[in-house]
Phi, psi and omega in degrees: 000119160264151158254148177231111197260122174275121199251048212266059156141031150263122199328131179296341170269022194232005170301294167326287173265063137236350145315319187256342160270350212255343186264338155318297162251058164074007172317171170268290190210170191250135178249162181207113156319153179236091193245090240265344182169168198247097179276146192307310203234110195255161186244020159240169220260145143298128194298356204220004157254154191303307207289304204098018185257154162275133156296007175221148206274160175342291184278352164295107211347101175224090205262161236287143193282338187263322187291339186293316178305306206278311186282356173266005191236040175237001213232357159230185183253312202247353186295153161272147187213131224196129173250148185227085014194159198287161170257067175349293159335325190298308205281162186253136176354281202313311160273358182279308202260016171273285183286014156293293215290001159280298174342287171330301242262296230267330166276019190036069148077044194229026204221141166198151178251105163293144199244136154218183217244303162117134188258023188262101200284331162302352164289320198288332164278329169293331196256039164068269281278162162257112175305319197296323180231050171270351145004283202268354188288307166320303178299317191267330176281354157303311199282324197284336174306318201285351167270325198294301229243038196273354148112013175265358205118178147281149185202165208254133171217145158215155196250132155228101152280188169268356176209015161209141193217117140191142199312177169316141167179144182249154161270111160216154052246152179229146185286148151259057186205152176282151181283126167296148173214125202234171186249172195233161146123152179303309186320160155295315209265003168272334174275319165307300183326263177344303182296331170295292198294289197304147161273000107232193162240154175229145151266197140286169185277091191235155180301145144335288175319337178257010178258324198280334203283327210288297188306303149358295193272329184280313163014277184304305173310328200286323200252318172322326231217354170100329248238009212289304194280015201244160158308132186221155183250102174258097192275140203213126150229073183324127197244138167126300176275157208208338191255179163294308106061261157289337183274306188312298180328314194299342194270330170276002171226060153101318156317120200265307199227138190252121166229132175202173236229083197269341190303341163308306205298324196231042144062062160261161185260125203269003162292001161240127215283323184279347171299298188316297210300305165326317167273351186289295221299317176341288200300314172307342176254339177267310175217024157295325201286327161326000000 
């Protein structure tokens, strides 16, 4: 089992050292949202609240997942660092996957992308995107990060899809290790994505029991697509569980990384950099060294 602290909605200079405690007291990697801008006026519902409100206010912080990653992963040695999870579709493949495969480079192998589709139709409309097809949009800027960052190296590469086309070309510098790349989302049709594409999956923040019926269904998809017997990553953030206990189960049916918030776990006020810290160590004693 690894752990992973999810860094979600913290001021971009308090990033650093809460990096370097966490690779202290033993996290595995730091996960980092990815949120491209705040629309005044969203015309959908949020998908993950009862109500359909996003639970954060405007300013509040998010800052861009790749430069936050090179810098905390310039300021430790052995920590991971993983986003959960970019919203792919915005971005163009190409230049998407220049930055992975730097990352990669300049961090010895310490960087993987978490992928998701962004349920907001104003990102896609302020960034130019076609919302109607990021699906499939998705799907091909999977294969092309996975030819740029496949761990060979720089290498001549090319694509001809139905929304990205181009002749041979290298990146370079390119890592020699493959980038992992896992998908994010509930859906069926996000959990195919994942079994098909993806070196693993992550989830959103949900009870066990929907984690377990989910992990379930990729199985099923896994075996389906041929995949059964290849390595996979089940990324995970439970509401709910609080004990060992509740951690071990999720590790018996299939969960590899544990990712969490602990200043949540212990009703800390996480706007304060000695609360946040003060709960890294806490947590870590209660049930990392364990």
């Amino acid at each position: 089992m690894k752990w992973s602290l999810a860094a979600a909605m913290i001021g971009a200079r308090d990033l650093c050292e809460l990096a370097r405690v966490a690779e202290e007291v033993g996290f595995d990697s730091i996960a980092m949202p990815d949120s491209v801008f705040y629309p005044e006026t969203v015309s959908a519902d949020y998908p993950y609240s009862p109500d359909g409100k996003r639970m954060w206010a405007p300013e509040t912080p998010m800052p861009d997942p790749f430069i936050a990653m090179t810098a905390m992963a310039a300021v430790t040695e052995r920590l991971r660092f993983y986003t959960n999870v970019l919203k792919l579709p915005l971005r163009d493949p190409l230049l998407t996957a220049k930055q992975i495969a730097t990352m990669a480079v300049m961090s010895d192998n310490r960087i993987a992308i978490g992928v998701g589709l962004s349920w907001i139709p104003e990102e896609f409309a302020f960034t130019g995107t076609d919302m109607r097809t990021r699906g499939t949009r998705t799907d091909e800027a999977i294969e092309i990060v996975k030819a740029v960052c496949a761990g060979r190296g720089p290498e001549w590469v090319e694509f001809h899809g139905k929304h990205h086309d181009f002749d041979r070309l290298m990146i370079s510098p390119a890592p020699d290790r493959p980038v992992p790349i896992y998908v994010g989302g509930h859906s069926e049709a996000g959990l195919r994505r994942a079994a098909r594409l993806a070196d693993g999956w992550i989830s959103v923040n949900v009870p066990a029991d929907e984690l377990a019926s989910a992990i379930g269904r990729l199985r099923e998809l896994r075996l389906e697509h041929g995949r059964a017997d290849e390595p996979f990553e089940i990324n995970v953030s439970p509401t709910g569980v609080r004990d060992r206990d509740g951690f071990q189960a999720l590790a018996d049916i299939g969960v590899t990384e544990i990712r969490v918030s602990p200043w949540y776990l212990y009703g800390a006020d996480f706007t304060s950099r000695t609360a946040r810290l003060d709960a890294v160590r806490r947590f870590a004693d209660e049930f990392i060294g364990h």
